[in-house]
N, C-alpha and C positions, 0 to 999 in steps of 0.2 A: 387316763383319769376317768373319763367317763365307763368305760368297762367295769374298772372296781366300783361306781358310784352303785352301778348297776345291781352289781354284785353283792350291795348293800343295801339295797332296796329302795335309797335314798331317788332315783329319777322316777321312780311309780309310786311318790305317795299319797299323790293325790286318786287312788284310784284302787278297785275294789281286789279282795285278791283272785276273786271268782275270773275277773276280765287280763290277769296278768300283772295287776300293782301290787302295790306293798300291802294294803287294808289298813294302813297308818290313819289313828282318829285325827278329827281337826286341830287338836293341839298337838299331835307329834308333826303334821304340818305342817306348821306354824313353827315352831321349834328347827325344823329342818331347812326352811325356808330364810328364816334368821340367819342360823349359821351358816347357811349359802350365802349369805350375803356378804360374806370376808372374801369372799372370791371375786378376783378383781373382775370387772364388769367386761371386759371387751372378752374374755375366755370364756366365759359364762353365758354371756349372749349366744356363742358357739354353738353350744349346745343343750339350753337348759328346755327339758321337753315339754316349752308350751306350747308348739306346731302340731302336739301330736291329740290336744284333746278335743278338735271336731272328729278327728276317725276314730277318738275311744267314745264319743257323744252320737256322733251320725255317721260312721262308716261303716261299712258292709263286711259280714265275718272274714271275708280276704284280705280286703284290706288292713283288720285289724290283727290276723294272723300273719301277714305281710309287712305291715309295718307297724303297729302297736306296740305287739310283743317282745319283736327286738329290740326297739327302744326302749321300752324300760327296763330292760336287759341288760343294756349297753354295748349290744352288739349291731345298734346301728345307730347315728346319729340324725336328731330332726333336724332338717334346715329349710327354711322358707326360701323359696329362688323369686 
């Protein structure tokens, strides 16, 4: 699920398209964020990528080509350990 979320641009929209998100304004965010929220909460926690925006704020371009991009991608999943 997360791959096509990806694939939708729906996991990067909080983020510019220059850095690998969607460029989604604050109300398609908000809109998107909504409807996320029919998603029952324990699968959602899973994966929903707010682990990922200290490395899109303060990470270094590896780590953001390393793990940023994937993830809004949906070819990797964030998870806090």
């Amino acid at each position: 699920m997360f791959k096509h979320w990806g694939e939708l641009g729906l996991l990067g929209v909080g983020y510019p398209e220059s850095d690998g998100g969607s460029g989604f304004n604050k109300v398609s965010y908000c809109i998107v964020h909504e409807e996320m929220s029919r998603v029952p909460r324990p699968f959602l926690r899973l994966g929903w990528p707010t682990p990922i925006w200290p490395i899109w704020s303060a990470g270094s371009v590896e780590q953001k080509g390393r793990i940023f991009k994937p993830t809004v991608s949906g070819d990797k999943l964030p998870v806090l350990r």
